[in-house]
C-alpha positions as CSV (number, residue, x, y, z in Angstrom):
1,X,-3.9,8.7,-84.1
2,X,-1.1,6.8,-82.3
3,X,-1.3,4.3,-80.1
4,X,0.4,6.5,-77.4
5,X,-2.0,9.1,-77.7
6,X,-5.2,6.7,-77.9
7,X,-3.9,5.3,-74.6
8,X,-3.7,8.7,-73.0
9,X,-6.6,9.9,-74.0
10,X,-8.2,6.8,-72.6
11,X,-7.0,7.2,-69.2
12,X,-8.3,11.0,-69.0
13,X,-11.6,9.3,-69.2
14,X,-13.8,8.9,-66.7
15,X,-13.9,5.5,-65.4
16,X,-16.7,3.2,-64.8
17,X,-17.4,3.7,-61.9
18,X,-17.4,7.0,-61.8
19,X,-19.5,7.0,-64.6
20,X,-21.8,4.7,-62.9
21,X,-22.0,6.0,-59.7
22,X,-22.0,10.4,-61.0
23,X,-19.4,10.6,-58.0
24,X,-16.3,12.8,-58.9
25,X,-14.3,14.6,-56.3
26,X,-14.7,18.1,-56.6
27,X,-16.9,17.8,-59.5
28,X,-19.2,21.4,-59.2
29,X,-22.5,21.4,-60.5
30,X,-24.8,24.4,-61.4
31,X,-28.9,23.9,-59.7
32,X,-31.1,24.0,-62.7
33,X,-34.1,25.8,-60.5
34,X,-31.8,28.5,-58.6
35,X,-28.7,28.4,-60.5
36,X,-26.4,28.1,-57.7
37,X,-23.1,26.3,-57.8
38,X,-22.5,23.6,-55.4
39,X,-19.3,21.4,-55.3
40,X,-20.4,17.3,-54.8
41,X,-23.2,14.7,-55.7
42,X,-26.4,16.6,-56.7
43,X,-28.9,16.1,-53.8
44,X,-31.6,15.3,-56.2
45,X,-32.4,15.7,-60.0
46,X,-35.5,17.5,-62.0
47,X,-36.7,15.2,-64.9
48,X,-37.6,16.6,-68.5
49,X,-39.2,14.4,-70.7
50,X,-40.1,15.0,-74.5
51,X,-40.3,13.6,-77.7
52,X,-39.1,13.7,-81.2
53,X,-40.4,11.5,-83.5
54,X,-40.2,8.1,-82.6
55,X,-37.5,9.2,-80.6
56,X,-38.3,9.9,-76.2
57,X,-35.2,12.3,-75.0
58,X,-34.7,12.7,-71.0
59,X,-32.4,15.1,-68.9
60,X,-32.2,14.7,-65.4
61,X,-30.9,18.2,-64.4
62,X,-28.7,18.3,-60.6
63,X,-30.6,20.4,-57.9
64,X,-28.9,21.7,-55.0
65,X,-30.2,20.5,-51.4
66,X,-32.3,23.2,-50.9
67,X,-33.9,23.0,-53.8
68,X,-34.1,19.2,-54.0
69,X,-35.8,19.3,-50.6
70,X,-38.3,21.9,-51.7
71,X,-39.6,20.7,-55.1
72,X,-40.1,16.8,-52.8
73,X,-42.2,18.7,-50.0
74,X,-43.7,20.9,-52.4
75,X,-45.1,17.5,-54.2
76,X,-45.8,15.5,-51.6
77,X,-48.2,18.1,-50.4
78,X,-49.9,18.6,-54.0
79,X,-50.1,14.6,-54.3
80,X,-52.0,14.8,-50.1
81,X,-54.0,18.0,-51.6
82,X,-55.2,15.7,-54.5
83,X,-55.7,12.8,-52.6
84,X,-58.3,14.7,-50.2
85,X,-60.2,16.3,-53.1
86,X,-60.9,12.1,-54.6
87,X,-62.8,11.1,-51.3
């Protein structure tokens, strides 16, 4: 590839900080427990979590704010409910 064109594909990349930071303007997103589309930073992020081998994958899929806010309340009143049953 020539240098030209290693150069330009270079600069089409994200940079670091955006990299870093997940913040793109007017990057959409799709809600991995609704499906909805929503345009900006996700408002939180589900967490899978498996192995293969010696091998541990992760995803952190975005969640919209609606459904961000309801999977954190939803646990938070599991994790009281549990608390309660122990004494």
């Amino acid at each position: 590839m020539p240098s030209r064109a290693v150069a330009a594909a270079f600069e089409q990349e994200d940079s670091p900080s955006e990299l870093a930071t997940g913040l793109r303007h007017g990057k959409s997103y799709e809600c991995d427990a609704c499906g909805r589309s929503f345009e900006g930073e996700p408002a939180g992020a589900g967490l899978f979590l498996w192995t293969r081998g010696d091998e541990v994958r992760y995803e952190e899929p975005p969640l919209c704010e609606a459904c961000a806010s309801e999977i954190t309340v939803g646990a938070l009143v599991k994790w009281d409910a549990e608390d309660d049953e122990e004494g």
